[in-house]
N, C-alpha and C positions, 0 to 999 in steps of 0.2 A: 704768760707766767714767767717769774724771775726768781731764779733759785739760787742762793748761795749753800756751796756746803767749807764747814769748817773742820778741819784735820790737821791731821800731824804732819802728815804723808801723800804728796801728789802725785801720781803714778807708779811712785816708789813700793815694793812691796805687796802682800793681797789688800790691804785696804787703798792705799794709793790707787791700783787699778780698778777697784770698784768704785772708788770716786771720779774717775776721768771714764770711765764707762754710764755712768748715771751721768753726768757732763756729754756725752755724745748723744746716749739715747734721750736727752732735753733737744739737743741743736736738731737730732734730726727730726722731729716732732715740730719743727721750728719754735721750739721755746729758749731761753734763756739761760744761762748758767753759767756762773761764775767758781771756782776752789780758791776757797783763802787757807794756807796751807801755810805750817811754823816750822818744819824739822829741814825735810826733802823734797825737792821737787824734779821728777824727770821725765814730766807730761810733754807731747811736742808740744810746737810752736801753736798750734791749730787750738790748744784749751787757754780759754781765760783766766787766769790763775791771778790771783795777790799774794805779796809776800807778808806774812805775819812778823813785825819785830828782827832781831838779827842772831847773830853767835852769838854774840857779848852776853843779852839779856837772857838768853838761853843758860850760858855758861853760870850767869847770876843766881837762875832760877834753880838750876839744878844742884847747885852748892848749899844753895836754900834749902832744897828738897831734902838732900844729903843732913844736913842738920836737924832740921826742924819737925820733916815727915807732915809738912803741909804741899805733896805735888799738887800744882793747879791754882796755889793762891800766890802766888810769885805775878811776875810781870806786868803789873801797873799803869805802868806808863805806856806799855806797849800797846796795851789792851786798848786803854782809852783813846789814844792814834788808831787806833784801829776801827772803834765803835764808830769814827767819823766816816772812815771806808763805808761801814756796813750803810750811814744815813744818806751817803752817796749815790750806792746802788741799790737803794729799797727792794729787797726782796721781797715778794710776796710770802716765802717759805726759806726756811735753813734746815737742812740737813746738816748734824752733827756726824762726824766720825770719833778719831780716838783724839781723846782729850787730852792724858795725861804725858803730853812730852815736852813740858817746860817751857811751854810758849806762849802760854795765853792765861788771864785771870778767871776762873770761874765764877765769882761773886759778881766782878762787876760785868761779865758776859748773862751770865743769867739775871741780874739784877734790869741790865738794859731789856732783853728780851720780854720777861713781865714786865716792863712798862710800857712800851711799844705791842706788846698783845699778838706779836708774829705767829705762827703755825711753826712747830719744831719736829723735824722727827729727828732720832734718835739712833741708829744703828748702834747697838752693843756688839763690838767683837771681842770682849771678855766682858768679866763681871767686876769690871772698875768704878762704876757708878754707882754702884748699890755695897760697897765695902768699905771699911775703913783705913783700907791701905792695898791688899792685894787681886792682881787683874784673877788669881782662880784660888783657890782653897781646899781644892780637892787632895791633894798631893798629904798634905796634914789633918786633913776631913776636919776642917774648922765649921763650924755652923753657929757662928757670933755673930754675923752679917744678918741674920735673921732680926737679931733683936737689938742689936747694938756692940759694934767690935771693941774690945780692948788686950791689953797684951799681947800684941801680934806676933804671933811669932813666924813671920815670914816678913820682917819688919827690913832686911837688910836685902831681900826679895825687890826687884823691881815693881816701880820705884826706889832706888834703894834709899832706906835712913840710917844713917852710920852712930848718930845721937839717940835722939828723943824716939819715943814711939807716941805720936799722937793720933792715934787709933778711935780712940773714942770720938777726940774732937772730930775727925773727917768723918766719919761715920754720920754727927749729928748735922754739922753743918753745909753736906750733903745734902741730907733729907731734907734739911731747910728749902734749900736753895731750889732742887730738882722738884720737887714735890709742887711747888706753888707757881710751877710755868699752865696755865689753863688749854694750854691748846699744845700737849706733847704729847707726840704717839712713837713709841717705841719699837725698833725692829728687830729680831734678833734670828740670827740665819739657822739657829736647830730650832727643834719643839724642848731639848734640853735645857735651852738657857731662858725662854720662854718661861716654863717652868719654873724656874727659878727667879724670874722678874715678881710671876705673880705672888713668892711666898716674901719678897721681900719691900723696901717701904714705897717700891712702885708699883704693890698688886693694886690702886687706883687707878692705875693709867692704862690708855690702851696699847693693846702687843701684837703687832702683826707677825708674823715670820714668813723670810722670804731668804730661801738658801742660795748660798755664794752660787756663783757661776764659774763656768771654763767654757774660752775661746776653742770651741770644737774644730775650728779652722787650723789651730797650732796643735792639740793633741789629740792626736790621733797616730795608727802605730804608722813608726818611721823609723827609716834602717840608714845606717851611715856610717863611718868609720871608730864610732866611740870604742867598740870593744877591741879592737886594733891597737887603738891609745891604751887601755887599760893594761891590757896582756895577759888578758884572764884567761884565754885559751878554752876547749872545752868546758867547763865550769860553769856551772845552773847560778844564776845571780840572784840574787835576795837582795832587795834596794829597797833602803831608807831615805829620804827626802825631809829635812826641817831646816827653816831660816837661821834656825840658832840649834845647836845640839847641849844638853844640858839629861844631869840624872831625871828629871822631870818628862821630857823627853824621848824617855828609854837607852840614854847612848850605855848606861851601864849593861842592861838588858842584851841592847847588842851585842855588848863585849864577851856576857855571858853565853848568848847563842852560840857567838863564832867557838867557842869550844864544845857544841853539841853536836854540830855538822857534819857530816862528813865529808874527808876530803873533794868530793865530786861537788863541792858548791861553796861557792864567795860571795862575801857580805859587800856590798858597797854602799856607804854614805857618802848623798851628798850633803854640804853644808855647813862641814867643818871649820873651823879656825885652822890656820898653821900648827900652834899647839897641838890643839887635840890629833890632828892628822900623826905629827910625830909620836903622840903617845901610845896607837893604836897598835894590838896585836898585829901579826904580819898574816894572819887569816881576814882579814878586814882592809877594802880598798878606800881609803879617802878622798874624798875630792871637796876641794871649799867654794862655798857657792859660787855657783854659773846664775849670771844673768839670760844664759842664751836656753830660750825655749825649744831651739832644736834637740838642741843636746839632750834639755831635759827629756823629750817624748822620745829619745830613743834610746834613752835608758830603761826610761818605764817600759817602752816593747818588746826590750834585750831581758829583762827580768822573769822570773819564772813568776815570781809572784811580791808584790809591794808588802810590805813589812810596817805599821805605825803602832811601836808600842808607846804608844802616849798615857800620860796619866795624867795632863791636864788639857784637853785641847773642846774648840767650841761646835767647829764645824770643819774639817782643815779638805782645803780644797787638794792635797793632793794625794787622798784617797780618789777623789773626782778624777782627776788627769792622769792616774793609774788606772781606771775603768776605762776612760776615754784611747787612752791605747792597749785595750784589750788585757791589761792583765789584772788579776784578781787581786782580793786586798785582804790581810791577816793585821786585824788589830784589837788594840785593848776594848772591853766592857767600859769606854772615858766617854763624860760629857756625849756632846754630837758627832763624836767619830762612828759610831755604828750606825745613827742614820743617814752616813755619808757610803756606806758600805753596806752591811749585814751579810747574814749567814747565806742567803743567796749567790752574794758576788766576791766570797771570800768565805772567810771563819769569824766568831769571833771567840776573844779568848780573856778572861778573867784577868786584869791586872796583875802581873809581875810573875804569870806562869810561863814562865821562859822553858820548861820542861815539854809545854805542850805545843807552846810557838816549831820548838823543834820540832814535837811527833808529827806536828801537822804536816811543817814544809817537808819531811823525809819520807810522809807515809802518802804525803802528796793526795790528803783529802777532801782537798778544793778542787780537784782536776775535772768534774764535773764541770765548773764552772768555764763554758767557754770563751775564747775572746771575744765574739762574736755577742755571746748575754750581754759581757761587760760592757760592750760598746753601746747596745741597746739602750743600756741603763743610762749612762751616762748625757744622751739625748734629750735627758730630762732636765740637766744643768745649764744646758744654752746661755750660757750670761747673758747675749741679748734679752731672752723673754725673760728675767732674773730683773735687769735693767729696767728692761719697759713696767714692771712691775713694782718699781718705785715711782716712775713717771706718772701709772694712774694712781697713786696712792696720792701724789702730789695735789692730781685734779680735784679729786674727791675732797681734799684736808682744805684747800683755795677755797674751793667751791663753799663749803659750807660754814667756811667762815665768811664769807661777802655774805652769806643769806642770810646773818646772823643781825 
């Protein structure tokens, strides 16, 4: 079996690592596997990796994007140098990840795949494939994606469009495109987004779900000098964790918090930009993203309790690596963050009730919940079996296309 997966991001970030982790659990299966990957790549030496196109056409694509609010139908030429890659290493199967980062053409990706009649699966880690411009819509409760987007008004929203808003048009020519592959099965890591595949113009295709994983090996509780670094002193920690901090987010929410508190506890986020760190109230510790997994599990250990008021998230694994080192999780009623958590190994709590975020953490009625639950839970995320969970999914999809 020869698998290609195509992405934005190779080892870079939670998709990057689920692609170089689906990449090991093939090798060590002794199967095949190749990442053809456009933005980042910081997979070792050990993954097969192609590179997609360069900066330049990136740069191209995205000015493109920026103008015209067509992300995905840029890069051309790239593509087509590319499609010779693909007839190079015949894959039996491709695994898609995230599409929209400027790298690659959709039409004539999909165009080739229908005609060559490959096995595609699809991992959705937002709702970018079924919209006509934005990865969520929660945030402004849009429900156009149902039947057909226009007038976006998350148009300047990443993907950003600074011009046009051609909303309708991706919307349709999506459908087109996506809709008429015969052999794509879809993954999506909540039963929330799931959900939302079947109400939109993919409720024909099949939808497996298969929730993110965490390297139980790196989270788990660890103690080290971080709280030393910080200078927090006695103080109960309340830690946020996101790639990027944005009102969507919650970082306003937290702002609101840090003056609900009382003095006996500190907010720290990690993740910040330099900006936002300087803008932050002086009840609020910043720190901007760590690559280093140590650090991170021993913040989550050091924490009384993880904190994700998110308002738009799909499945976010570090509700997961918050359980995995034992502490509980306090997040919004969003998408698949409560089935990454629930009332069991945490609270949860109604979008934008930051009044009750506080009563919870002060009145401290998660305490029930020990580290020892959250760890247990967490055993369920094993990315390995998460991994190999795509591998047989691979066997099955090979399989029953040869018998066809």
């Amino acid at each position: 079996m020869r698998v290609l997966q195509i992405t934005a991001y190779s080892g870079w970030g939670c998709t990057g690592r689920i692609a170089v982790g689906i990449h090991n659990a093939l090798i060590n299966q002794n199967q095949e596997c190749a990442i053809a990957w456009g933005r980042i790549n910081t997979a070792a030496d050990t993954v097969t990796t192609i590179k997609i196109g360069n900066k330049f056409d990136q740069d191209v694509h995205g000015l493109y994007t920026r103008i015209t609010d067509k992300c995905g139908f840029g890069s051309q030429t790239v593509t087509r140098k590319f499609l010779k890659e693909i007839d190079e290493y015949t894959p039996d199967l491709i695994q898609l990840h995230i599409m929209h980062g400027y790298y690659i053409n959709l039409e004539i990706l999909f165009e080739y795949i229908k005609k060559k009649n490959i096995p595609v699966v699809w991992t959705f880690h937002d709702c970018w494939a079924f919209t006509g411009h934005c990865p969520y819509f929660d945030f402004v409760h849009c429900e156009k994606w149902k039947t057909g987007c226009y007038d976006c008004e998350q148009k300047r929203h990443h993907p950003t469009s600074l011009v046009f808003d051609n909303s309708k048009w991706n919307w349709r020519k999506k459908k087109e495109l996506f809709t008429e592959i015969p052999n794509l099965t879809i993954v999506t890591p909540s039963e929330w987004l799931a959900g939302l595949v079947r109400q939109s113009f993919f409720k024909g295709c099949r939808t497996e779900v298969i929730n993110n994983g965490i390297n139980l090996n790196d989270f788990k509780p660890t103690t080290g000098t971080i709280i030393d670094r910080l200078q927090i002193g006695n103080r109960k920690v309340i830690l946020g964790v996101s790639s990027t901090w944005a009102k969507s987010k919650g970082l306003d929410d937290f702002i609101q918090l840090a003056s609900l508190l009382p003095k006996t506890y500190v907010i720290v986020l990690v993740g910040l930009t330099k900006q936002q760190k300087e803008e932050l109230p002086n009840t609020i510790v910043g720190i901007e993203r760590t690559d280093s997994v140590k650090e991170l599990a021993e913040l989550y250990t050091l924490a009384s309790v993880f904190v994700n008021p998110t308002y738009e998230d799909n499945y976010p694994t570090t509700n997961l690596e918050s359980l995995a080192c034992g502490t509980p999780v306090l997040t919004y009623r969003t998408g698949g963050s409560v089935e990454a958590a629930g009332n069991e190994y945490g609270k949860i709590v109604d979008q934008g009730n930051v009044n009750q975020l506080a009563e919870y953490i002060v009145s401290r009625k998660w305490e029930s919940v020990t580290p020892e639950l959250c760890r247990e839970k967490a055993k369920e995320f094993d990315e390995n079996v998460k991994f190999n969970e795509y591998v047989e999914l691979y066997k099955e999809l090979i399989k029953k296309r040869n018998s066809e």
